[in-house]
SERO-4910 file (N, C-alpha, C, O; in steps of 0.05 Angstrom, whole numbers):
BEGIN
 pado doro    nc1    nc2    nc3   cac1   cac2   cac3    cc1    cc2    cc3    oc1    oc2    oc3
  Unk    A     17    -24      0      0      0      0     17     25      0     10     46    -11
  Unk    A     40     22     13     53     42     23     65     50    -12     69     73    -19
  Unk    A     69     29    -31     82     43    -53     58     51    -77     67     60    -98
  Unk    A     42     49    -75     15     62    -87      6     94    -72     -5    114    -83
  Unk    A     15     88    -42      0    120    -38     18    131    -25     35    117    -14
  Unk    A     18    162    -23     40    173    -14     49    177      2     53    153      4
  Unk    A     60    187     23     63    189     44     66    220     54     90    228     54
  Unk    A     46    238     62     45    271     62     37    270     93     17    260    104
  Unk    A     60    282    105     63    296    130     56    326    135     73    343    127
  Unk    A     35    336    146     27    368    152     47    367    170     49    351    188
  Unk    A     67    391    161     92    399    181     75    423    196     53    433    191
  Unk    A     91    427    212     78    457    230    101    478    230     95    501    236
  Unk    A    133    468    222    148    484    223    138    514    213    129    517    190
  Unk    A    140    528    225    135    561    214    104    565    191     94    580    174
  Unk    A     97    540    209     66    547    190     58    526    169     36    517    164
  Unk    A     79    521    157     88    515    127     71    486    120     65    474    140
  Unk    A     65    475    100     57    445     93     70    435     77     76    442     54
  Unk    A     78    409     93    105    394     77     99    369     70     90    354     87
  Unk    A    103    361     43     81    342     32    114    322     20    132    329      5
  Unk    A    110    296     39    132    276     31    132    266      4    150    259    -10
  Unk    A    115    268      2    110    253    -32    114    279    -55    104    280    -77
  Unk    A    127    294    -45    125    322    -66    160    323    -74    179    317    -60
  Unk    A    157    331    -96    192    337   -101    197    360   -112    190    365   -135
  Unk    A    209    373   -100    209    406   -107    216    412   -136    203    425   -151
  Unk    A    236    401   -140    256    400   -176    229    393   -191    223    405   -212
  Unk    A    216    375   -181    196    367   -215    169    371   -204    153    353   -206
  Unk    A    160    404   -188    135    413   -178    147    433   -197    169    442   -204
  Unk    A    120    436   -203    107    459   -237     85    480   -224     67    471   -210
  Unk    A     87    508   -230     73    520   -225     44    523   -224     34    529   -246
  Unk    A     24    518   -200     -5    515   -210    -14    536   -230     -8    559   -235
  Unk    A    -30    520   -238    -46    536   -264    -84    526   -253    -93    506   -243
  Unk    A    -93    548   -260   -121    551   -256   -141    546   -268   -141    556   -291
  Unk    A   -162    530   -262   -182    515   -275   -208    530   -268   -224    524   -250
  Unk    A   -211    549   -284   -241    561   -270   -267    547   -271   -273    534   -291
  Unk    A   -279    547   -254   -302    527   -255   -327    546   -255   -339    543   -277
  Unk    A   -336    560   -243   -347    588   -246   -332    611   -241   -315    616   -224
  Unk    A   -341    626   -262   -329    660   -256   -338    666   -245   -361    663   -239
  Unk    A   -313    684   -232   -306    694   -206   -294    715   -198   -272    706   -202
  Unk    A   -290    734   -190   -261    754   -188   -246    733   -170   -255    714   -157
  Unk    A   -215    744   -175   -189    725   -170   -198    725   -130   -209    740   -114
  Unk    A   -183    698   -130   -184    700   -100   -147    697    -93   -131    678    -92
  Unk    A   -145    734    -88   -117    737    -75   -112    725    -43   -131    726    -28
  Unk    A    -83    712    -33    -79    699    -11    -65    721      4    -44    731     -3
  Unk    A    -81    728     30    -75    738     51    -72    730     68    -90    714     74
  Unk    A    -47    734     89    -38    725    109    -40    743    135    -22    759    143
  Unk    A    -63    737    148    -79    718    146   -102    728    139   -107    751    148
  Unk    A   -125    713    120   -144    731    110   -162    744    131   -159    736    155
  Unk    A   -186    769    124   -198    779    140   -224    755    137   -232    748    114
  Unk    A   -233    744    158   -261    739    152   -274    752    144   -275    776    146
  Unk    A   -293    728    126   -314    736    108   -342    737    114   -347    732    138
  Unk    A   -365    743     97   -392    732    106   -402    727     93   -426    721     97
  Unk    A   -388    727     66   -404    720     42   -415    689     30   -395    677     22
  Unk    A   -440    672     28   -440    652     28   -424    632     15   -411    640     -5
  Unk    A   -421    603     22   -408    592      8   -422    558     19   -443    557     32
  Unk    A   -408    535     12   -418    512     28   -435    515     50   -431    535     62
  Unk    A   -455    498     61   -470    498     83   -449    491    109   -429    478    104
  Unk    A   -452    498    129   -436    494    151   -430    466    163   -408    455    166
  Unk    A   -462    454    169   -467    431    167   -448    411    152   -436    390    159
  Unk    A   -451    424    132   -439    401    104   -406    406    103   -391    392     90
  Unk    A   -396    429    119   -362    427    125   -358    415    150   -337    402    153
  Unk    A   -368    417    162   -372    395    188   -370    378    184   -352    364    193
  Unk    A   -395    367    166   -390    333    164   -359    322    146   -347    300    148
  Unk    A   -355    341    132   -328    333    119   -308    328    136   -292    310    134
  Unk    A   -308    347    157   -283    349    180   -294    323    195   -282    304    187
  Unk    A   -309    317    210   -320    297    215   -301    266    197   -281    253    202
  Unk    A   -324    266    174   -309    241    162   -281    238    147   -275    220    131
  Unk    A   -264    260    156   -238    263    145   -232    250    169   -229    225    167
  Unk    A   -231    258    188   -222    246    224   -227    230    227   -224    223    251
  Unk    A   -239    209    208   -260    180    210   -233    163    203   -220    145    214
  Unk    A   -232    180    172   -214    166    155   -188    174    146   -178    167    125
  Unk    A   -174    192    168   -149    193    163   -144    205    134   -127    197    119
  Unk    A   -163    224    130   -164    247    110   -171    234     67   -166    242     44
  Unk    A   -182    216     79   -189    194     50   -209    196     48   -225    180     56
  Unk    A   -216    221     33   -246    224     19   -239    218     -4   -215    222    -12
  Unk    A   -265    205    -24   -261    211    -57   -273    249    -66   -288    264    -53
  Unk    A   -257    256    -92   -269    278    -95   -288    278   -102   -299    300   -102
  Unk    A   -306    255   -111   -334    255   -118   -355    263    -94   -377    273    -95
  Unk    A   -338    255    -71   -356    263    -43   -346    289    -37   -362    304    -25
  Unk    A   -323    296    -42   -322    328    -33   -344    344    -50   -358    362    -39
  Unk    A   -346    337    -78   -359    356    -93   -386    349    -85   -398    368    -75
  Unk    A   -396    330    -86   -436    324    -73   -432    345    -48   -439    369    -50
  Unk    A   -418    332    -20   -426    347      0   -419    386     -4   -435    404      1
  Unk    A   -398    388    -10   -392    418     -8   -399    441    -35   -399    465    -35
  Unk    A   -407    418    -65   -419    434    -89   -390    442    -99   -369    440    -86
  Unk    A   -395    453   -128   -369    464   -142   -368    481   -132   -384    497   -121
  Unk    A   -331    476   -135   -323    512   -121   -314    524   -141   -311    516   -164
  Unk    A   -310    553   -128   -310    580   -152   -281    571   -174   -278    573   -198
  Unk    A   -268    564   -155   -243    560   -174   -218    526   -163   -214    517   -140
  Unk    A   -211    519   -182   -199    497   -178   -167    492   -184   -162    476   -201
  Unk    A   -150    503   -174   -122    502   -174    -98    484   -172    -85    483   -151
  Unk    A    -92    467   -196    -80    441   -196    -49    449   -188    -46    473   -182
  Unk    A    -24    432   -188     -2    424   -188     10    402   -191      4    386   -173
  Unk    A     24    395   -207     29    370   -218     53    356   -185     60    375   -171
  Unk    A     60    338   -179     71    330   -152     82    298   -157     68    278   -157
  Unk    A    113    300   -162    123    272   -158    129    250   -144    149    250   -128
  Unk    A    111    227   -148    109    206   -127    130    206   -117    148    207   -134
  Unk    A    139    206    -96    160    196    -77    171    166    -75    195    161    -71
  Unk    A    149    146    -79    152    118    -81    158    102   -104    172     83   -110
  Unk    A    136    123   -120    131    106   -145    147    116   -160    140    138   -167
  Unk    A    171    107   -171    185    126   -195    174    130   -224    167    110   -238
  Unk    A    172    149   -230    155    168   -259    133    167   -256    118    163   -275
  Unk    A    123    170   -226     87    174   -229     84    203   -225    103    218   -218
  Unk    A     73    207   -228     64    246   -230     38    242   -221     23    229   -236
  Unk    A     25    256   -188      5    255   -179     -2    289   -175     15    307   -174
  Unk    A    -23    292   -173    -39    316   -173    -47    327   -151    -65    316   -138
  Unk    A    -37    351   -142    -39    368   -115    -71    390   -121    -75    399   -144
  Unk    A    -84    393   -105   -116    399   -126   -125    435    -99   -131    425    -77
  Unk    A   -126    452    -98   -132    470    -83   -165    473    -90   -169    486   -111
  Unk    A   -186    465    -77   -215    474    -90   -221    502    -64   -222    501    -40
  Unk    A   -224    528    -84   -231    547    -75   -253    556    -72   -265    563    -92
  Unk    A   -265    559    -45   -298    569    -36   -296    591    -34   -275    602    -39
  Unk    A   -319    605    -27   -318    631     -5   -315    630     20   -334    627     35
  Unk    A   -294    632     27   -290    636     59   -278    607     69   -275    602     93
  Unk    A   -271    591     50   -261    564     55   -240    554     29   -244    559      5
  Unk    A   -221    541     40   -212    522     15   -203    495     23   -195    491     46
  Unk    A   -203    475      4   -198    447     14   -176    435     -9   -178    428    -32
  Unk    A   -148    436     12   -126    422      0   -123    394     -4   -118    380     16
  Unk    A   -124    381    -31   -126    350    -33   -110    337    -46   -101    348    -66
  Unk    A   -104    321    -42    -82    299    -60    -85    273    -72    -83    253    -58
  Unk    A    -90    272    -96    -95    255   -121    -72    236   -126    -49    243   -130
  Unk    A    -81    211   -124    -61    190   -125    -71    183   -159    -92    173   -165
  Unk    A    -51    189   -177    -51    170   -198    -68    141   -203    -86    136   -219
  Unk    A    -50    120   -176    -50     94   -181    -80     89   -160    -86     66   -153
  Unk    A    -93    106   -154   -107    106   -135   -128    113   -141   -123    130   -158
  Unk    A   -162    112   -138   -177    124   -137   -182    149   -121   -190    170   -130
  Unk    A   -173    141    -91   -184    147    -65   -169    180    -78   -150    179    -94
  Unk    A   -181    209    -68   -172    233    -55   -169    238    -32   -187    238    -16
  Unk    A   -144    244    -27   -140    251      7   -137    289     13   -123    307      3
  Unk    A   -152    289     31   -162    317     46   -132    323     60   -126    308     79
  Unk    A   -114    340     53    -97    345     66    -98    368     86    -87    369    108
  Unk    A   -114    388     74   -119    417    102   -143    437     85   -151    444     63
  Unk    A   -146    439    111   -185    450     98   -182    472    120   -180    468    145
  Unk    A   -182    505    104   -180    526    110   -209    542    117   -226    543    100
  Unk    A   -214    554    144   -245    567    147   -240    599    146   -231    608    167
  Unk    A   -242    607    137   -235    642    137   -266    653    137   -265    677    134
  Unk    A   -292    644    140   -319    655    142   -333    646    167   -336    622    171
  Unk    A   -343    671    189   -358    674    210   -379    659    202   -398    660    219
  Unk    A   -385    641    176   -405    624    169   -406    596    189   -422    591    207
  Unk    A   -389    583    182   -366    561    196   -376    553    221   -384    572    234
  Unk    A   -379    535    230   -367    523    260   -363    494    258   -376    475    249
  Unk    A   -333    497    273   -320    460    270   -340    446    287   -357    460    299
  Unk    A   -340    416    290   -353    407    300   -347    409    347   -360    409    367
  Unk    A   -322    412    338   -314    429    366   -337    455    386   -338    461    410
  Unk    A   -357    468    354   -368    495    371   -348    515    370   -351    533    387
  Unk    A   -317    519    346   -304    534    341   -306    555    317   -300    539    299
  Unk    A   -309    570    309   -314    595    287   -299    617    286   -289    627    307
  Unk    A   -295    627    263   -284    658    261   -295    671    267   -320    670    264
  Unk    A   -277    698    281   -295    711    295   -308    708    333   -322    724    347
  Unk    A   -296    684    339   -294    677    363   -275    694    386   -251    696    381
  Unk    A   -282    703    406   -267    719    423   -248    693    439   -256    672    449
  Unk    A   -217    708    437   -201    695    445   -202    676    480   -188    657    486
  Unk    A   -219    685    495   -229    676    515   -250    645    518   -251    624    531
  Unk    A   -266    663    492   -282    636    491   -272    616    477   -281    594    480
  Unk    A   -252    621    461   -239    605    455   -215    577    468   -209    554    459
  Unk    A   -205    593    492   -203    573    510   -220    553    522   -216    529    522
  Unk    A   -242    567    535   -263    564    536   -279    523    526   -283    502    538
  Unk    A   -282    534    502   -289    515    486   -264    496    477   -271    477    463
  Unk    A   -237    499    482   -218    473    470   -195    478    490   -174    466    484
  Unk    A   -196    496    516   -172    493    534   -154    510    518   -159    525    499
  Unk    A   -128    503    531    -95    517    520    -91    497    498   -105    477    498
  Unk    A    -74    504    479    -68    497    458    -41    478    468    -29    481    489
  Unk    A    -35    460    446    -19    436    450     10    461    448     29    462    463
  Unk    A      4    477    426     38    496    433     23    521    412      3    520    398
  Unk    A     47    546    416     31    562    403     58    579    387     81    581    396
  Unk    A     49    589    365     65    596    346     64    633    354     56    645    334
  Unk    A     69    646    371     60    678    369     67    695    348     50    711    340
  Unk    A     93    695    336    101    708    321     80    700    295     79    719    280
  Unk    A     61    675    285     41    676    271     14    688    279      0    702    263
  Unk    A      8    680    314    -13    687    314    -29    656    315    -53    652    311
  Unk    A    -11    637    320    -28    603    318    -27    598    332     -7    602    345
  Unk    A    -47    587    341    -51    566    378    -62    541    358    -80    538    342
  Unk    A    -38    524    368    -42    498    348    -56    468    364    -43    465    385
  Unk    A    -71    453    362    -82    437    370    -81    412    360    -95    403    342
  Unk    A    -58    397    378    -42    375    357    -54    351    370    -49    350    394
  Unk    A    -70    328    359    -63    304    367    -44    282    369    -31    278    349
  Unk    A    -41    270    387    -17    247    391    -29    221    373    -51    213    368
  Unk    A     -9    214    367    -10    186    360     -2    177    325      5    196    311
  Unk    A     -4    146    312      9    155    295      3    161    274     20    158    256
  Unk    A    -21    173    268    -32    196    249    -40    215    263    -63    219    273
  Unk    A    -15    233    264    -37    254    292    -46    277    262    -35    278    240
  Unk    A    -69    293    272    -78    316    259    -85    344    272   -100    346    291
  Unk    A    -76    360    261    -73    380    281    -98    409    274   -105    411    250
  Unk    A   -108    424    289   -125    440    286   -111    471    298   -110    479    321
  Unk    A   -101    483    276    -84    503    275   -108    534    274   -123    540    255
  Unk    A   -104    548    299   -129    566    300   -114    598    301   -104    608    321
  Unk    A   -115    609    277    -99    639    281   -124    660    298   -148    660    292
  Unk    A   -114    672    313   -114    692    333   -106    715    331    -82    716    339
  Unk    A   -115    744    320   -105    773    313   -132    790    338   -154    785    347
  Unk    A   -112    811    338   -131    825    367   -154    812    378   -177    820    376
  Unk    A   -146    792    390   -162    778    408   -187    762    397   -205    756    412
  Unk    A   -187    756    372   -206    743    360   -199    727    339   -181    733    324
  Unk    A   -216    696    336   -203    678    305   -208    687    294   -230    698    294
  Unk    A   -181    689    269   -192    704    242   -183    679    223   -178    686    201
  Unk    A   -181    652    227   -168    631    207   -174    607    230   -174    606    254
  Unk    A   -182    585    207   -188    558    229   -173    540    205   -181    544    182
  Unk    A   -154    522    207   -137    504    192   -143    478    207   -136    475    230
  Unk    A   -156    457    192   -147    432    201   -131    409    172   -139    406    149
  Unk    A   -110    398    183    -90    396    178    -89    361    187    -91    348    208
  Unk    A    -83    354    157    -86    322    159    -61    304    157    -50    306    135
  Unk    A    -51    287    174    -35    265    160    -43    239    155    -60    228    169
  Unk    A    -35    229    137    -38    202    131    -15    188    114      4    202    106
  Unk    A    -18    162    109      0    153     94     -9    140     76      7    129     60
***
C-alpha cells in the first residue's frame, strides 16, 4: 500500500505544509481551472473573515468529521456532492515519492470563505483531504469553534493549545498518536480570524 499511496506529512514548522510525496525540482507552477467566474481570490496572510455565502456549515462539518474517521481519504466525488463546485480549482502536478515516474496531482478547490487542500493519487482512486482552510464567520467546526470567536471563549471551548506559534498568531491543537492531525487556529486582536485543520496520513 505504502508504494501506491504517498506518504504527506502536515509539518507545522513556521506554518508551512510539507508534503513527503512532493519533489520540489519536478513541482510545476499551478495553473487555474475556472469552474465558475469569479473575481481572483488573492492569498492573505492571514485573511480577513468573510460573510459572504459559500458551502453549508453543516456540510463542512461533516467533511471534518469524516476526514477524522478516515485519516483524511475522501473521494473527490464526495467532496464535490457534500460541499458543491467551487469558484475556482487550482492544480499542481507532484512527484510520487515511491513510485518512480508517477506524477500525482496536488488539487486546491476554492470556496468563499473556505478552501480544501487534496491529493490525487494516480494509481489510486481514493482523494485525500490534506488541510481544509475556514476564513468565514459562516463556519463552525464540529468542536463549537468559528471565526470571529473571542479569544477567551476560545479557551473556553478547547482549553490551552498543545503549543503556540506567536510570532504567527497560531494556537495549534495537535493530536498524539500515529496519524496525529492538528487543528491550527490563528488569533489577531483577540479574535479567530483563520481555522486550519491539517491532515496526516499515509
Amino acid at each position: 500500500m505504502l508504494r501506491t499511496s504517498p506518504l504527506v506529512l502536515v509539518g507545522l514548522l513556521g506554518g508551512s505544509l510539507v508534503l513527503g510525496a512532493c519533489s520540489s525540482s519536478e513541482s510545476a507552477r499551478p495553473r487555474s481551472e475556472s469552474i465558475v467566474p469569479s473575481p481572483d481570490v488573492s492569498a492573505i496572510e492571514p485573511p480577513e473573515p468573510t460573510k459572504e455565502t459559500g458551502p453549508p456549515s453543516d456540510a463542512v462539518s461533516r467533511v471534518i468529521q469524516e476526514a477524522l474517521r478516515s485519516d483524511g481519504s475522501l473521494s473527490y466525488e464526495t467532496l464535490l456532492r457534500w460541499l458543491g463546485a467551487p469558484r475556482t480549482i487550482q492544480t499542481e502536478p507532484v512527484s510520487n515519492r515511491y513510485v518512480q515516474g508517477q506524477t500525482d496531482t496536488l488539487r486546491t478547490l476554492v470556496y468563499t470563505g473556505m478552501e480544501a487542500l487534496v491529493y490525487d493519487v494516480t494509481s489510486d482512486p481514493k482523494t485525500f483531504l490534506v488541510r481544509l482552510s475556514l476564513s468565514s464567520t459562516q463556519y463552525t467546526t464540529p468542536e463549537g469553534v468559528r471565526v470571529g470567536l473571542r479569544e477567551e471563549r476560545l479557551l473556553e471551548q478547547l482549553g490551552p493549545p498543545t503549543r503556540r506559534n506567536d510570532s504567527r498568531g497560531e494556537w495549534i491543537y495537535q493530536e498524539s498518536g500515529p496519524t496525529p492531525t492538528s487543528m491550527v487556529v490563528r488569533v489577531r486582536d483577540g479574535r479567530v480570524v483563520q481555522i486550519d485543520w491539517e491532515f496526516y496520513f499515509a
